[in-house]
MIZA-428582 format. One record per residue (C-alpha): x negated, y negated, z negated; residue in three letters. Coordinates in steps of 0.5 Angstrom, whole numbers, plus 500, padded with zeros to 3 digits. Each point is the difference from the previous one (the first is absolute). Layout:
N
XYZALA/...
//
This chain:
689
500808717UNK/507501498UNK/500493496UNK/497497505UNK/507503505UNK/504498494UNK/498492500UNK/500500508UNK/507502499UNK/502496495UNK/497494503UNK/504501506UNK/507504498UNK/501494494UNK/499494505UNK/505503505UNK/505502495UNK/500494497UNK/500496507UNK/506505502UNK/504498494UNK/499492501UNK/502502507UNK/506502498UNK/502495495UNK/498495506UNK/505503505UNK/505501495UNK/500492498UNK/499499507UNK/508503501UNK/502497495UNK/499493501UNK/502502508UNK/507503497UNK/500493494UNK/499496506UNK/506503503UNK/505500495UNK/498492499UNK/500499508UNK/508504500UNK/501497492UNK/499493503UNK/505502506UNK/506503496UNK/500493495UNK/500496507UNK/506504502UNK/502501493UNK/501492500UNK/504499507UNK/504506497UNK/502495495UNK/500494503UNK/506503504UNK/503503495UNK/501494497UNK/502496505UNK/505506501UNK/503498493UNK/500493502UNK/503501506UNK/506506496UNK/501494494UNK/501494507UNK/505505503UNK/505501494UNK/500492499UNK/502499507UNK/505505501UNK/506503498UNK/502508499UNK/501504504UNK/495495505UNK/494501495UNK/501507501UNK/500500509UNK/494495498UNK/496504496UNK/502506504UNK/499496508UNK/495496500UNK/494504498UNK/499496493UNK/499506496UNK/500506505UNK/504504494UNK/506506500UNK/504497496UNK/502494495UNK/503500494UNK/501492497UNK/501499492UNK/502493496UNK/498497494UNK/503505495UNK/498506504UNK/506501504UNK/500503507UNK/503495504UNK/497503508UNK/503506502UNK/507499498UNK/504506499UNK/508501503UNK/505498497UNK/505503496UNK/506501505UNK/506502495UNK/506498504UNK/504494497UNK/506502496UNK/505495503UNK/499505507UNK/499507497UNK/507503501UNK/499497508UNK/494503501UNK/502506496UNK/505501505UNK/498499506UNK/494505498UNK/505505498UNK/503500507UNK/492499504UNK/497506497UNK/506505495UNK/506499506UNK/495498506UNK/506496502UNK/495495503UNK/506496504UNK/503498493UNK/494499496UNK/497495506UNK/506496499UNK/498500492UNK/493498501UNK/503494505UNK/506499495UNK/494499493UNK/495496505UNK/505495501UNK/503499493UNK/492499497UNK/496494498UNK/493503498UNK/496502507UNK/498506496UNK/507504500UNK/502496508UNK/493503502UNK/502507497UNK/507501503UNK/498498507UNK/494506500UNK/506504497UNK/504498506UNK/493501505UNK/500507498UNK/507502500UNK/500496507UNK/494504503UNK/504508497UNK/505498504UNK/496499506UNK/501492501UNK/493498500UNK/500495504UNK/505497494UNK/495501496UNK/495498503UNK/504492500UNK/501502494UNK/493501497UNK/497494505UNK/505495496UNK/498503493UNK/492500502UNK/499493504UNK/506496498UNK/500495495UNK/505501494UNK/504495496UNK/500505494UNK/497499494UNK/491504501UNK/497503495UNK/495505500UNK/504506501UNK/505497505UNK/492498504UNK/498508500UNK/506501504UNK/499495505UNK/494504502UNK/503507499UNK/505498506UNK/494498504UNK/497508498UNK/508501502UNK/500496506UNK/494504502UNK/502507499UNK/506498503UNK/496498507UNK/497506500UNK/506504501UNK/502497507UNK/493497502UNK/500505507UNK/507497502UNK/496495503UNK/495496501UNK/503494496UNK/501505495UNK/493502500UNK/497493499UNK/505498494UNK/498506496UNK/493498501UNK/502493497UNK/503503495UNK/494504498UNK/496494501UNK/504496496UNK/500505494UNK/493501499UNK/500493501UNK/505499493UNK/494505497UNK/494497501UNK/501491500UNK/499497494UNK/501493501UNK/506498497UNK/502494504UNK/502507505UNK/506500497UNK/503503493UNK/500506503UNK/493500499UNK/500500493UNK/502506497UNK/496505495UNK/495504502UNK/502505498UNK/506500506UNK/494497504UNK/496506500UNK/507504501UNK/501495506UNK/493501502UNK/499509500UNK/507501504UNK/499495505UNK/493503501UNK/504506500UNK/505499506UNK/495497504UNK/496507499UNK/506504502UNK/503495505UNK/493502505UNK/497496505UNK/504494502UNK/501498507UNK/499493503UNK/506496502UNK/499496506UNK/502493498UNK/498502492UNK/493504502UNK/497497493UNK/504504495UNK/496506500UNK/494496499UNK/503496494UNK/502507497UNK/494503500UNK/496493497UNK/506500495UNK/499506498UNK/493501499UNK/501493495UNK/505504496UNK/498506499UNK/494498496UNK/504494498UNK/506506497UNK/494505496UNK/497493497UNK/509499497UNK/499508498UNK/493499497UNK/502493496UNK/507503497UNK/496506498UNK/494496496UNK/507495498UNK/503506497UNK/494503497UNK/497494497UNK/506495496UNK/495496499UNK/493498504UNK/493504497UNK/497498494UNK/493500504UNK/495494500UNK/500496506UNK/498502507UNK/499507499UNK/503507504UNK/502506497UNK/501507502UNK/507503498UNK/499507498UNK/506504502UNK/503495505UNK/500503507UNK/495505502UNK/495495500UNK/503495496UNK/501492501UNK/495495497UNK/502493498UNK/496493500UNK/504495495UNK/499493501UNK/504494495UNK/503493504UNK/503496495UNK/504503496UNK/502506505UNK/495507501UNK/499503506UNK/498507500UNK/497503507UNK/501506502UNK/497505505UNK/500507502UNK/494503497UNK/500505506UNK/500494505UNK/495497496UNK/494505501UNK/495498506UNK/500504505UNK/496498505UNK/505501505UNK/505495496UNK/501493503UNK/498495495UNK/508497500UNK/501506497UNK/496500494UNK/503496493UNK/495495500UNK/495500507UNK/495496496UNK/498507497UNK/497501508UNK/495495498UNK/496507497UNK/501504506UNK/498494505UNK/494499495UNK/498508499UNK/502504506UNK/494497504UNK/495502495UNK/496505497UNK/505501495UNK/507503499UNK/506497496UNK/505502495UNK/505496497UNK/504504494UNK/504497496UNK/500500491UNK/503508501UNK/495501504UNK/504502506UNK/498499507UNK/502493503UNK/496499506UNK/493501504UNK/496507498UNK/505506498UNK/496505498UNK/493497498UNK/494505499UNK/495498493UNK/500494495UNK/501494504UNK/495495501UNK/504494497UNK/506499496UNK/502493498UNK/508498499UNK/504498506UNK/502494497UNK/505496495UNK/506501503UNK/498507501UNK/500502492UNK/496507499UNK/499501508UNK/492502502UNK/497499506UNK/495506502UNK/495500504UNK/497506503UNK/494500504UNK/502503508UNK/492504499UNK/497502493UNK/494499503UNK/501493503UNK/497497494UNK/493504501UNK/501498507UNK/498493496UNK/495502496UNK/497505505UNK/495494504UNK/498499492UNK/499508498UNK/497501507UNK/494496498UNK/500502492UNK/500508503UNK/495498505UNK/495497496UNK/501505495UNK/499506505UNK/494497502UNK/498498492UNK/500508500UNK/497502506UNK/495496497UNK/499503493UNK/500507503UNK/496498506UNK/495497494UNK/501506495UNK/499504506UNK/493497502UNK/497500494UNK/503507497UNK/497501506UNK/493497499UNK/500502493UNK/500507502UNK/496500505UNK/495496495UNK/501506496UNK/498505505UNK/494497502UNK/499499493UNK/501507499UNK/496503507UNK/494495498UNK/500504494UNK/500506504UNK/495497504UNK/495498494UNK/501508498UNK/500503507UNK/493495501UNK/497501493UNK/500507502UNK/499500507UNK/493496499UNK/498503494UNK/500507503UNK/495499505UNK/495495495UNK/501505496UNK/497505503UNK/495497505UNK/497497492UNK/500508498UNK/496502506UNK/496493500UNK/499502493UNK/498508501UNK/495498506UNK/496495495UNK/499504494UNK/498505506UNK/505506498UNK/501503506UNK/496506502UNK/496499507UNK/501494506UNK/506504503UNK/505500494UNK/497491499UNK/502499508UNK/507503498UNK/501496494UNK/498494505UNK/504502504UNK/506501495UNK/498493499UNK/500498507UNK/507502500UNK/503497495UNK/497494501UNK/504500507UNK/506502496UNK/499494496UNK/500495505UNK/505503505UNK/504498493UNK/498494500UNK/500498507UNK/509502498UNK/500495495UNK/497495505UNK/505502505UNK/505499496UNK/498493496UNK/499497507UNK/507503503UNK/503497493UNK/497494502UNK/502500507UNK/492500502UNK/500505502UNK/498499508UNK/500505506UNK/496498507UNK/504504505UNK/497502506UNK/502505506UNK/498508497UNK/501505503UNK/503505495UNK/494505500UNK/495496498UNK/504499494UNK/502507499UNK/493503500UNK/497495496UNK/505501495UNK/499507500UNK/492500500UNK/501496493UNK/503505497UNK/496505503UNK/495502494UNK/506499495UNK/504506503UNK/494504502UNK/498499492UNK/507501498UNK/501506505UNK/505497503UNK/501502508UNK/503494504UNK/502501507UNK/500493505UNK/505500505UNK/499495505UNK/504499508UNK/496498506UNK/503494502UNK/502496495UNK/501493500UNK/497495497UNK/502496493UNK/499493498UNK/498501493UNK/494498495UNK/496506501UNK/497501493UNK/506499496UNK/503505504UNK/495505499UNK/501498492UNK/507502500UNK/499506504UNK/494502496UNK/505499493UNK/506505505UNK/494505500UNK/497499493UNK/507501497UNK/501506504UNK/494503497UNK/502498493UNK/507502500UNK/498507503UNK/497505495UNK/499506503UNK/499503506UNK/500492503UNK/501499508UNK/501493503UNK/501498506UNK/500493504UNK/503500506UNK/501494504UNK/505499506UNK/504496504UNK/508499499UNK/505495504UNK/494494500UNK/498502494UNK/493504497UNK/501504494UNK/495502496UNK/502506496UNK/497503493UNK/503507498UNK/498504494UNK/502506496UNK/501497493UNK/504499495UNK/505496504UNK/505494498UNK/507500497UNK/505496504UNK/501495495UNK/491500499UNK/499499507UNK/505493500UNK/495497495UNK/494503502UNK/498494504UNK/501496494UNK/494497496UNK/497504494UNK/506505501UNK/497508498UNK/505505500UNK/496502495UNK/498495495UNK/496504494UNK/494498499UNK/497507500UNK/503502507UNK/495504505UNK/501495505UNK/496493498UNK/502493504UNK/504494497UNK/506501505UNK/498494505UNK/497505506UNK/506499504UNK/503494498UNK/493497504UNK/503504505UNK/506497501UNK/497493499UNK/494502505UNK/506503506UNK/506494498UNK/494495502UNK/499504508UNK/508500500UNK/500507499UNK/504504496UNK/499507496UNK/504505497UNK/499507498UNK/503507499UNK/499504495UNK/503506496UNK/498503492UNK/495505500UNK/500500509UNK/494493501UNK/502494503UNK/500497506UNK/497492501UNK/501496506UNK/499493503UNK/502497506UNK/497494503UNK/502497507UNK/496502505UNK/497495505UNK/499500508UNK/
//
């Protein structure tokens, strides 16, 4: 049996395991070709955008080489800064020999050395004597006697800033409005150009003073701020030469214009020149990023002599350079290099930023591609540094592919918004995978089930035929045996007188009956085994069948002195039953009693009326069943006591016919019973008006 269990078992555990296993190599191919699939479908968009990336880029290059054909500095720098053709911080412009050209720096402002002992006297009486008077008419004396724009412009301010200590603003107002709006016949140069403009600054500071006198005076203070920060952030030099000086004083122009209209509040509107605050905060919002892109170049132009030796169309990160440092894009036009700058702290992505504000905001091309998607990008640059999408992603990324050509070492990284999104692709396929595999398996265990059980209820019928040939062999062998023993005695004539051969026929007579109530068992029970076994219900009234029953059992109890007393109520209703296979089973209730008790044997049959039911009820005083023997006892060719030489003959089928005969009149019985203290069994029919 145990090798039988153990091929049963493999039979179903190997399938199953094996099935499992290609299971879950099927899933797992499934959620790899799902996640294969996107990182082709993503792939193939990156390359897309990758390709307009650069498409634009290098319409940009064009366009940057176009701007340095057309124009002249300083107006290759407002261009590039103005009109959105780069969207860079800063600019820094080298030539041919790898000198910079753009930003420029300030000039050196070493006096003349024909003027130095004027200047150094009128500076001795301005600021060692505070004699203002006399060093103001020193300053008007060296104005008049010089040639270079330079030396006039620097003496009329000496002279604007005694006028101002000696309380004459409104002179040296005039006199500043001359010097800033007035042409000169005076040799221009570049230094001579930066004073111009620093009257400008001057006049404005001066305005300011005496900006509440009157309304008029308010309105000319505004215009001068106005023309100062104009001065700082035109780049045309067809605005006059004082557009053309460095970048370098451009930018000083710029911060202390936006300075003074920082410290000089909110300006008031004037009735007939209402527009001049408008225009200041126009002028001021152009030259504020205009100032800090000057700043921004004149520290690349002092950083870097000459232009970086990277390959065309490359950014790079300058570690060390400002908190976040600057990245640079070169581009060559004829036989000048462009170096782009930007801030790296004004480049990152953030999705509150506008696309302005980004160095090239081509690079919204990934935002505008992903951010609806089922992925999250991320764009780090050859330091693997954060520029823009996801900041903090979490796990490997899904795809990384290069940013582009003119982003050399940058990735772009794509990280699934679900982990799970891409088994949410293969699940409708896994779905059908584990179905069928679940039913395959059910399948296996519900076939294994079924033939484990078949094989062991084959082994237990094998087994309770073998027992049944036994118990059979021996219950037939005893009665032939003896009747032949008797029949044989009587022939021989050994008996003494015709007493004792009436006895042994009587013997005879009864182990004949014995044999055939045993042989009307084995009938029974092949024909319940063939289901032809047929019942002829009639309506019976209970005692009938109850008498009957007792009245053939009379002469085998009165034999084996067994007392039985019968119990019938008046009243009782009628049953449909088979009359005769109800005496059958009650005669096998009241045979077992007999057998089963071996001393003082008392019996009794009662017969009686409960909730619509008539119960015929067979109590001894016997061995007794044990709860689990009294479980099995209606099973067919069960004993308790299985020996051979057991006091008590039978094949065990007494009371699995019972069961049969009361299941077929609808029926039910039941029995209750204790070792050592008898049993009681009871059968209930439906009882009939």
């Amino acid at each position: 049996m145990r090798w039988v269990i153990l091929l049963l078992a493999i039979a179903v555990v190997l399938p199953t395991v094996c099935l499992l296993w290609f299971m879950n190599q099927a899933v797992k191919n499934v959620q790899l070709a799902a996640r294969q699939k996107l990182i082709n479908a993503y792939g193939d968009k990156a390359l897309e955008v990758r390709t307009e990336v650069e498409r634009r880029w290098q319409h940009q290059e064009e366009s940057v080489a176009g701007v340095l054909r057309e124009h002249r500095f300083p107006d290759v720098f407002g261009y590039l800064m103005q009109n959105n053709a780069t969207s860079a911080d800063g600019v820094a412009v080298y030539d041919s020999n790898g000198r910079c050209i753009y930003p420029t720096h300030a000039p050196q402002l070493d006096e003349e050395p024909e003027l130095a002992e004027e200047f150094e006297g009128a500076w001795e009486a301005e600021f060692s004597q505070n004699d203002l008077a006399s060093a103001s008419s020193r300053y008007e004396e060296i104005s008049r006697k010089s040639e270079s724009a330079y030396c006039y412009y620097k003496a009329l301010l000496g002279q604007v800033r005694c006028l101002r200590g000696l309380g004459e603003i409104d002179k040296a107002i005039l006199l500043c409005e001359h010097l800033a709006y007035q042409r000169t016949e005076k040799r221009m140069d570049a230094r001579g150009l930066f004073l111009k403009a620093n009257a400008l600054l001057f006049l404005a500071d001066l305005r300011k003073e005496i900006r509440h006198r009157h309304a008029d005076s308010e309105w000319k203070f505004q215009a001068a701020v106005r023309n100062l920060l104009n001065t700082a952030s035109s780049y045309s030099t067809g605005a006059g030469p004082v557009m053309a000086i460095s970048s370098e004083q451009r930018a000083f122009l710029g911060r202390k214009a936006l300075e003074l209209v920082e410290r000089s509040g909110p300006f008031l509107p004037h009735p007939d020149y209402n527009d001049i605050p408008a225009a200041i905060d126009r002028i001021s919002n152009k030259a504020r990023p205009l100032a800090a892109a000057e700043e921004l170049s004149l520290q690349a132009a002092s950083k870097y002599a000459r232009p970086l030796e990277y390959p065309l169309r490359i950014f790079d990160n300058v570690p060390g350079w400002g908190n976040e440092g600057v990245y640079f894009f070169t581009c060559k036009a004829d036989d000048k290099t462009v170096m782009l700058l930007k801030r790296r702290e004004t480049f990152i992505h953030e999705p509150d930023v506008a696309r302005e504000k980004a160095i090239i905001y081509d690079l919204w091309y990934y935002a505008d591609a992903f951010d609806n998607s089922d992925v999250a990008y991320r764009i780090v640059d050859r330091w693997n540094d954060y520029v823009g999408g996801l900041r903090a992603p979490k796990g490997e990324p899904l795809l990384s592919t290069a940013v582009g050509s003119y982003f050399r070492g940058w990735k772009l990284e794509l990280y699934l918004k679900d982990d799970s999104s891409f088994e949410e692709a293969a699940r409708r396929q896994t779905a059908t995978y584990i179905w069928s595999g679940v039913l395959v398996i059910v399948l296996i265990l519900a076939v294994g089930g079924f033939a484990a059980q078949a094989v062991g209820r084959q082994v237990r019928l094998n087994r309770l035929k073998n027992d049944f040939i036994a118990t059979v062999s021996h219950e037939l062998k005893t009665p032939l045996a003896s009747m032949r023993v008797l029949v044989d005695t009587l022939l021989e004539g050994h008996y003494r007188n015709q007493q004792q051969a009436a006895e042994y026929l009587e013997l005879v007579s009864h182990e004949n009956e014995r044999l055939s109530r045993l042989i009307d068992n084995f009938l029974t029970f092949s024909r319940m085994e063939r289901n032809k076994q047929t019942f002829d219900m009639l309506r019976v009234s209970p005692v009938a069948i109850a008498q009957k029953a007792a009245e053939a059992v009379k002469t085998k109890f009165e034999q084996s002195r067994c007392r039985c007393d019968v119990k019938i109520d008046q009243n009782l209703p009628d049953v449909l039953a088979d009359e005769d296979a109800m005496v059958t089973a009650l005669v096998n209730l009241l045979d077992n009693a007999c057998k089963y008790s071996y001393d003082d044997r008392d019996i009794s049959l009662r017969v009686f009326a409960e909730d619509k039911l008539v119960c015929f009820s067979v109590a001894d005083n016997g061995i007794g069943l044990s709860r689990r023997a009294a479980k099995k006892v209606f099973k067919r060719f069960y004993q308790v006591d299985r020996s051979l030489s057991r006091p008590a003959g039978g094949c065990g089928l007494g009371l699995s016919i019972v069961k049969f005969v009361v299941d077929a009149h609808k029926g039910s019985i039941s029995v209750e019973s204790k070792p050592g203290r008898g049993s009681t069994f009871t059968i209930k029919l439906p009882a009939i008006k």
